[in-house]
VEXDREN-2710 file (C-alpha; in Angstrom, 1 decimal):
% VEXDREN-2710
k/r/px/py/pz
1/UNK/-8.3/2.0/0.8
2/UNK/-9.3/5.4/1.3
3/UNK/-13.5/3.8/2.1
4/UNK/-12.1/1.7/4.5
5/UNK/-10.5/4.3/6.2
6/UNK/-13.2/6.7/6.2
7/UNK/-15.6/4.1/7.3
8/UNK/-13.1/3.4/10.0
9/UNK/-12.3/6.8/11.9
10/UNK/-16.1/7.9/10.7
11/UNK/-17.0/6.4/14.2
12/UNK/-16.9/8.8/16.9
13/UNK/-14.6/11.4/14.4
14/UNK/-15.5/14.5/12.1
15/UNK/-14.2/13.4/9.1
16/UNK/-13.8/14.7/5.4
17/UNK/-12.3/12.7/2.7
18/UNK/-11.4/14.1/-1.2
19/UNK/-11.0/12.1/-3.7
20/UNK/-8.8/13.2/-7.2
21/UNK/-11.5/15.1/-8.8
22/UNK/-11.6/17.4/-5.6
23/UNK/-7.8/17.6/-5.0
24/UNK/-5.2/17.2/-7.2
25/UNK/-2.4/16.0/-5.0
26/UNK/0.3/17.0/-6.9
27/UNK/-0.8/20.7/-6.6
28/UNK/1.2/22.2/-4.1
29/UNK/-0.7/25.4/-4.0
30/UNK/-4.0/23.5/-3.4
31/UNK/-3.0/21.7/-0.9
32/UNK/-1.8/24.6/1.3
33/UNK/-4.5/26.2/0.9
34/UNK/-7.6/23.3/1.5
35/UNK/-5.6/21.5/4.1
36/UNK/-4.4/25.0/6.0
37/UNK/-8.2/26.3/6.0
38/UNK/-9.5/23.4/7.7
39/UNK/-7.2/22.6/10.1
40/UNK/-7.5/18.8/11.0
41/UNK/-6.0/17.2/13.6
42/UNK/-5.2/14.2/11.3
43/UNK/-3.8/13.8/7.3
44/UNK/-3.9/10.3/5.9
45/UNK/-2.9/9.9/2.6
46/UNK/-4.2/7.2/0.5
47/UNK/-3.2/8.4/-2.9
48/UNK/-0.2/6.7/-4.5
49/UNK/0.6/5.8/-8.2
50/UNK/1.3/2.1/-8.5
51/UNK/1.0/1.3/-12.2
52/UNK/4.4/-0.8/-11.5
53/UNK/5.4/-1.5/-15.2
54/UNK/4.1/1.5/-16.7
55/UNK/6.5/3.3/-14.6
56/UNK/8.9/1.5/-15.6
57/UNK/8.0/1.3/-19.3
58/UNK/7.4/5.1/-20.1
59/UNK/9.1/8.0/-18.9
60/UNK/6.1/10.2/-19.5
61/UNK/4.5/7.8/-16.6
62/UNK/7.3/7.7/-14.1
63/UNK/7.1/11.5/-14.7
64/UNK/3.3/11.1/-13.1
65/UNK/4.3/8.4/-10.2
66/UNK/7.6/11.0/-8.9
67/UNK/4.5/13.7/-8.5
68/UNK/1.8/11.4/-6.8
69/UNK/4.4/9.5/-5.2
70/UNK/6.9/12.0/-3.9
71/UNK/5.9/15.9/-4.2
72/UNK/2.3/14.9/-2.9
73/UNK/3.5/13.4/0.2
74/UNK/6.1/16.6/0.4
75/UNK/3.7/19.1/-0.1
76/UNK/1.1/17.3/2.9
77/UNK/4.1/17.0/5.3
78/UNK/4.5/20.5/4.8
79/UNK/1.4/21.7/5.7
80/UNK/1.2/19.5/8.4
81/UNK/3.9/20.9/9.8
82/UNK/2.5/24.3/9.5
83/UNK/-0.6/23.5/11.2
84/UNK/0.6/21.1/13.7
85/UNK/-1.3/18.3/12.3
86/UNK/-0.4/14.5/12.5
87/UNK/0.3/12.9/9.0
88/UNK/0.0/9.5/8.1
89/UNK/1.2/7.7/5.0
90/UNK/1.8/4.6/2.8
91/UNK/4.2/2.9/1.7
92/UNK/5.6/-0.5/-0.3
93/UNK/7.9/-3.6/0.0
94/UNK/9.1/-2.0/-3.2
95/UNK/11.5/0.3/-1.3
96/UNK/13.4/-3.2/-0.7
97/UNK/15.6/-4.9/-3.0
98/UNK/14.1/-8.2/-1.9
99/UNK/17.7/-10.2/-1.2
100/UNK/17.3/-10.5/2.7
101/UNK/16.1/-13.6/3.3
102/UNK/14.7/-13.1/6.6
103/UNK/12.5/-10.3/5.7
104/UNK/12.3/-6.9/6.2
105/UNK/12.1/-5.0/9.5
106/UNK/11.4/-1.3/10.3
107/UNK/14.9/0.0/10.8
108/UNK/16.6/-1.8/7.9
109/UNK/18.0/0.0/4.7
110/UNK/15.9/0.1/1.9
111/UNK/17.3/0.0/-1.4
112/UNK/14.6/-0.2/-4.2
113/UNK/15.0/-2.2/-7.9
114/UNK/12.4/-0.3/-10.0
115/UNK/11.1/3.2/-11.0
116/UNK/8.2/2.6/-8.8
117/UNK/9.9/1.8/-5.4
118/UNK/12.0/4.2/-5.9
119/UNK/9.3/6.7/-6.1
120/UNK/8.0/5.5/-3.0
121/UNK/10.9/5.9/-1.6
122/UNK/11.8/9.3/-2.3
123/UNK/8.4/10.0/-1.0
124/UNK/9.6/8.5/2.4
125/UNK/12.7/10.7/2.3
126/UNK/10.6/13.9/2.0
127/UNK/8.6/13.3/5.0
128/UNK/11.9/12.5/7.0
129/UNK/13.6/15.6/6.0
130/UNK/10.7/17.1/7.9
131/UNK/10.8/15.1/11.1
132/UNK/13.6/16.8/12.6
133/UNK/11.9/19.7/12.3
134/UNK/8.9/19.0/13.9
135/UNK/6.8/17.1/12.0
136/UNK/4.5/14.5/13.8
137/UNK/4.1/11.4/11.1
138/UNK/3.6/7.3/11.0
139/UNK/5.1/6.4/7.7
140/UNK/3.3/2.6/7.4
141/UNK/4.8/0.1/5.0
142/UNK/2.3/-2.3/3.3
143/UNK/2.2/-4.2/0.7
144/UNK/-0.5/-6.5/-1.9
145/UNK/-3.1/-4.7/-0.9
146/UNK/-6.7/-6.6/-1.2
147/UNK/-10.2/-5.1/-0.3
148/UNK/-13.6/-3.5/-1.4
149/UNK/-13.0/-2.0/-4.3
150/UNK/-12.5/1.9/-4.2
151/UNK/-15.5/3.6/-5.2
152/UNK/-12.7/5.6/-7.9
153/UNK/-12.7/5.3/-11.9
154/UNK/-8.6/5.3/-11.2
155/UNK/-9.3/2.2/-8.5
156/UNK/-7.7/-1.2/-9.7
157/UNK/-8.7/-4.8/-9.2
158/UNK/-6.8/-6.5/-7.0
159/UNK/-5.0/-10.0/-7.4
160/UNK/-7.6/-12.2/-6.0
161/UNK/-10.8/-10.0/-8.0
162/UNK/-7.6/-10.8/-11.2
163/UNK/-7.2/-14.3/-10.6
164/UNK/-11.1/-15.0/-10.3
165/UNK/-12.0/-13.4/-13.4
166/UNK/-8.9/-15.6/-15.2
167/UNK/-10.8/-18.4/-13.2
168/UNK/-14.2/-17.6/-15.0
169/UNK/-12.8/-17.9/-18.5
170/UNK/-10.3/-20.9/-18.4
171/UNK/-10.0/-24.0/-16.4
172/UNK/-6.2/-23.6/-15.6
173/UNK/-4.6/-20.0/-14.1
174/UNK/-0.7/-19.8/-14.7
175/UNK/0.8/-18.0/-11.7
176/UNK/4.2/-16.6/-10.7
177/UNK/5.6/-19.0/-8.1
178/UNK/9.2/-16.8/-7.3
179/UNK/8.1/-14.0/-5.2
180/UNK/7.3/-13.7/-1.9
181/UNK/5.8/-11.2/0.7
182/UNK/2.7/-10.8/2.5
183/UNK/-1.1/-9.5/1.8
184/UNK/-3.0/-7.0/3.6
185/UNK/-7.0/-6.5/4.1
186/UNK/-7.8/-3.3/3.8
187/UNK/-10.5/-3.3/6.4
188/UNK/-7.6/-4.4/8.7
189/UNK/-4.9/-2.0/7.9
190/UNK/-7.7/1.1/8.0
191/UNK/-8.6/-0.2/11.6
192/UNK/-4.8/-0.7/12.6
193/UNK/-4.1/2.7/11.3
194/UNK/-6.1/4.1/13.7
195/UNK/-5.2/2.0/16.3
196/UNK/-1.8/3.2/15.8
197/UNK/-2.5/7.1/15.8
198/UNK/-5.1/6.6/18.9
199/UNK/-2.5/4.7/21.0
200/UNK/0.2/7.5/21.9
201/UNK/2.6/5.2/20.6
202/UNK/5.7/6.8/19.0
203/UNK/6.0/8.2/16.0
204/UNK/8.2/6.5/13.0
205/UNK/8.0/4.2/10.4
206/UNK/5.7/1.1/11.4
207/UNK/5.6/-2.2/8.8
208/UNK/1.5/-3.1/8.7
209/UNK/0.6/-6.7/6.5
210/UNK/-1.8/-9.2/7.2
211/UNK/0.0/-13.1/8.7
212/UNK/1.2/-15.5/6.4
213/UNK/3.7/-14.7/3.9
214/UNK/3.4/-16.4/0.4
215/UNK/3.8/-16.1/-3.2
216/UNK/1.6/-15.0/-5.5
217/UNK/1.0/-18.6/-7.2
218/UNK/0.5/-19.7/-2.7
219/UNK/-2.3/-17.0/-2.6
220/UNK/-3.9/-18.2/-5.6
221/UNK/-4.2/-21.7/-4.4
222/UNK/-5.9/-20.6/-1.3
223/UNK/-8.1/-18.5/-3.2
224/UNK/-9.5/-21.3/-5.3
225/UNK/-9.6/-24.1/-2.7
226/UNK/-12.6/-21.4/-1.0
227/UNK/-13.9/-20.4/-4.1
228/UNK/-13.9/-23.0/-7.0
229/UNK/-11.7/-25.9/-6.2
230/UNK/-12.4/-27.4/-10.1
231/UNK/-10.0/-24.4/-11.4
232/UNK/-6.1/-25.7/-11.6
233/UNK/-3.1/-23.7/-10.8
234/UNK/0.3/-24.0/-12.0
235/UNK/3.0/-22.1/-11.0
236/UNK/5.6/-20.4/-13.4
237/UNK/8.8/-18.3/-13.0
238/UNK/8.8/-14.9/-13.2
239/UNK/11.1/-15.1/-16.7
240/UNK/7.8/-16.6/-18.2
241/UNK/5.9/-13.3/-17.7
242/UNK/8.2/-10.6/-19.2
243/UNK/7.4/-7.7/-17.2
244/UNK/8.8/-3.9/-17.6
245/UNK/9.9/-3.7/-14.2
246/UNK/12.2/-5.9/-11.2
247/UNK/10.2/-7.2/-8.6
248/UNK/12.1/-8.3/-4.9
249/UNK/12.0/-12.1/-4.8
250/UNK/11.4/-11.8/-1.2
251/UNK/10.0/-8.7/0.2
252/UNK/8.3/-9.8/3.3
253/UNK/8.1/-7.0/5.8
254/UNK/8.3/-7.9/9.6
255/UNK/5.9/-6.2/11.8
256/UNK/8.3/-5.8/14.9
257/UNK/6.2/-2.8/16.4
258/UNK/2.9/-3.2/16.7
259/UNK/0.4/-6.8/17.0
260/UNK/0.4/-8.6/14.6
261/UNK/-2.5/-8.5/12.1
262/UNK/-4.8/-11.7/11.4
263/UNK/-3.6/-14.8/8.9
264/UNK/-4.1/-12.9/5.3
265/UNK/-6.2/-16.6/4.8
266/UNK/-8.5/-15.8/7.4
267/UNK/-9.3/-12.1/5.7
268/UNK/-9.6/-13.6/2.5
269/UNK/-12.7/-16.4/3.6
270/UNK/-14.4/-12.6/4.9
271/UNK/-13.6/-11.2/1.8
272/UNK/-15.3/-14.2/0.3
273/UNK/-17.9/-14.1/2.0
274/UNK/-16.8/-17.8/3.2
END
């Protein structure tokens, strides 16, 4: 994510980006004092922990995810503040328990079901503590994030890159079929986020996915009618996969602020290269 944002705002903006070998998020000191010498105008911060099940598995890795995911977003709000600088983060569908059935706008509770979302969450909470105060900040919810892959060591493959390798090797991918929400293009979401901090609109929390909700066992079967229709796909229940942590059945956040972003379907054939 953080390439595509780069790339983005590059046009027409100074603009410096650090990755993890050049600043440790979780150092408070640090970030006081890189961020307060330079001044921007803008923070945007792409760093998160999101090793779901590890989190949720080990408490020497939910230990980790609380400083990436919550005292990292603190200490930038902080600064922000200081300097008078505009901060943008991310967030997750995991701050939802996924039992609303209509999906999840801006202003409704959130009320996470794993280590992991609640991380995220607490995150959130230390960035509204701050807003009362003076703190300018878009907190943007996302979620299944899909994209270029990051040019970091720490940089996952995402769900489609997962389910084409599987593709490679076997004739028949087993997907779960009980969990819904929506994708998001990176590419899109960098060029929405600064859409969103060039428009003047307010700030707040703002809900940011690509169209067309779906299930993860949906996505795949879009993915292989573009790029091998000869590979089958079955779905499967969630219970079949034993995972550490709880994921919301239906997590599907509504974008009720901003326009909506393209069909996830029509990001993927560019991704493809279709």
């Amino acid at each position: 994510m953080g390439v595509q944002l780069i790339k983005v705002f590059a046009e027409g903006n100074e603009v410096l980006g650090w990755d993890r070998s050049e600043v440790d998020i979780t150092d408070r000191e640090l970030i006081l004092k890189k961020v307060g010498e330079i001044k921007p105008e803008l923070v945007i911060n792409a760093a998160a922990y999101n090793a779901v099940d590890k989190c949720e598995d080990s408490d020497e890795e939910y230990d980790i995810a609380k400083k990436i995911n919550i005292d990292g977003p603190k200490y930038l709000a902080e600064i922000c503040l200081k300097i008078g600088a505009t901060l943008v983060h991310y967030s997750t569908n995991y701050v939802f328990d996924g039992k609303k059935k209509s999906g999840y706008k801006e202003t409704d509770e959130p009320k996470s079901i794993n280590r992991y979302g609640k991380t995220k969450l607490h995150g959130e909470t230390r960035i509204l503590e701050l807003s009362g105060q003076g703190l300018k900040w878009y907190l943007i919810r996302t979620s299944k994030l899909f994209g270029p892959a990051g040019m970091s060591e720490m940089s996952k493959p995402n769900f489609f890159d997962i389910m084409l390798e599987q593709g490679r090797n076997k004739p028949i991918v087993e997907v779960v079929d009980d969990e819904a929400s929506c994708f998001t293009y990176t590419p899109d979401l960098a060029k929405a986020t600064r859409d969103l901090t060039e428009s003047g609109g307010g700030y707040g929390i703002y809900h940011l996915t690509n169209g067309g909700f779906c299930t993860w066992y949906e996505a795949a079967v879009e993915l292989f009618k573009l790029a091998n229709p000869k590979i089958k796909v079955l779905p499967i229940s969630g219970d079949k996969m034993p995972r550490a942590a709880k994921r919301p059945e239906y997590s599907v956040l509504l974008n009720t602020k901003l326009p909506r972003l393209r069909d996830y379907r029509e990001a993927l054939r560019e991704y493809l290269g279709k």
